[in-house]
N, C-alpha and C positions, 0 to 999 in steps of 0.2 A: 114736151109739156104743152097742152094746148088749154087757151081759155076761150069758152063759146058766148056768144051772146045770145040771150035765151029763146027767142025766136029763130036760132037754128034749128035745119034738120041734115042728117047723115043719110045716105043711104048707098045701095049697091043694085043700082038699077038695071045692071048689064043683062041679067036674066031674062028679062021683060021685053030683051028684043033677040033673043036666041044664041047670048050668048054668057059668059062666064066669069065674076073678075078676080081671073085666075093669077093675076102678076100682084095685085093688092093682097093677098094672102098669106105674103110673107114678111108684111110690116104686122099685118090686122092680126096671124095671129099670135105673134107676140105682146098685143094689148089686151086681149080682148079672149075669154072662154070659148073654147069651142063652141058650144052649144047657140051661145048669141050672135057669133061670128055664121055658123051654118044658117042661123033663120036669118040673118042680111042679106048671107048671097043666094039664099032658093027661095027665098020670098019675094026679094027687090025692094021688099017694104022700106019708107025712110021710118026714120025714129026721127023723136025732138032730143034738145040738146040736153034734159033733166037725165030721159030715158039713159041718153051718150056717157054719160055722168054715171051712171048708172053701174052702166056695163065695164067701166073704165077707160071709155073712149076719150074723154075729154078731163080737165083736172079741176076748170071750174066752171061755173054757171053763171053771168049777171045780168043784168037788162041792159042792153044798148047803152044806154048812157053811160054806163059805168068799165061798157067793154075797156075804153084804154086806160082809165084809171086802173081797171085790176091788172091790165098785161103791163103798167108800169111799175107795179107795186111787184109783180111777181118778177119782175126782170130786177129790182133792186133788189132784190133778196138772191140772184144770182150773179149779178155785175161784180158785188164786194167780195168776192171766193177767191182762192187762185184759179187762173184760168188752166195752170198743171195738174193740179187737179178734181179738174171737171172733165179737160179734157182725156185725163188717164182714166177716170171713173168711168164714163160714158162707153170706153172703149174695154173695162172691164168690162161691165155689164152685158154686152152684148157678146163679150167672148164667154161668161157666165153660163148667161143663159142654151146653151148648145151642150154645155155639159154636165155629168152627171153630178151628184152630191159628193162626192167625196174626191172626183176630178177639178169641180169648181173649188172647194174650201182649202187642195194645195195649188192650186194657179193664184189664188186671190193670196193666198200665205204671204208667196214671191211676190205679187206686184205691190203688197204693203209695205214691204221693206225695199224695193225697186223705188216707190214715191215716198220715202220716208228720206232718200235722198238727196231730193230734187231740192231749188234753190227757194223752191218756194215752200217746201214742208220747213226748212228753216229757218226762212224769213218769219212763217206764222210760230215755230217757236218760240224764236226769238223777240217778234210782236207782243206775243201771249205775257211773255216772264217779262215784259218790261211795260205792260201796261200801254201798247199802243195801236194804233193801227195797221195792218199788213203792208208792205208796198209790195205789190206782187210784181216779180220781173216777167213770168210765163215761163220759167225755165225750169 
């Protein structure tokens, strides 16, 4: 998740001096379209951060002033979660993304019922049916 402040700019300048950035490629293009991700790196061009936003480089936009209020406001909206799973989800995801449609939707089958176990899918049930807040152990 990243928040920019809106006189950011991105770019992939490596070209511009005879070379390639050939190791960024395998974060960038999993955010980011082919086609936008190709004019970064054979252009070198930067973008500003609206453009980033755009592309789905970035998740939000503010002016300076407001950069830590919005990265504290986005972090309380993830702080209150279980951290089991965030951290199973995140790591879905990534094992998601590599495979096919119908290889992803039985991996994610099992890992629903895998985190449906955990201490903390049943802490937030049990929070839920009793009207309160989570204490999440991380387990």
């Amino acid at each position: 998740l990243v928040v920019a402040a809106d006189h950011a700019s991105f770019g992939l300048p490596e070209v511009k001096i005879g070379l390639f950035p050939a190791q960024v490629l395998s974060v960038l293009q999993q955010l980011i379209g082919p086609r936008h991700l190709a004019e970064l790196c054979i252009t070198g061009e930067p973008i500003d951060a609206r453009h980033a936003q755009t592309i789905g480089l970035v998740n939000h936009v503010v002016p300076m002033a407001e950069l830590d209020a919005r990265t504290d406001w986005l972090l309380q909206r993830i702080t209150g979660k279980s951290p089991t799973a965030i951290r199973r989800g995140k790591a879905m995801m990534r094992a998601a993304a590599d495979m096919g449609f119908e290889q992803a939707i039985s991996f994610l089958e099992g890992q629903i019922m895998t985190l449906a176990l955990t201490e903390d899918a049943k802490e937030g049930r049990a929070a839920f049916i009793d009207k309160r807040p989570p204490d999440w152990t991380g387990r």
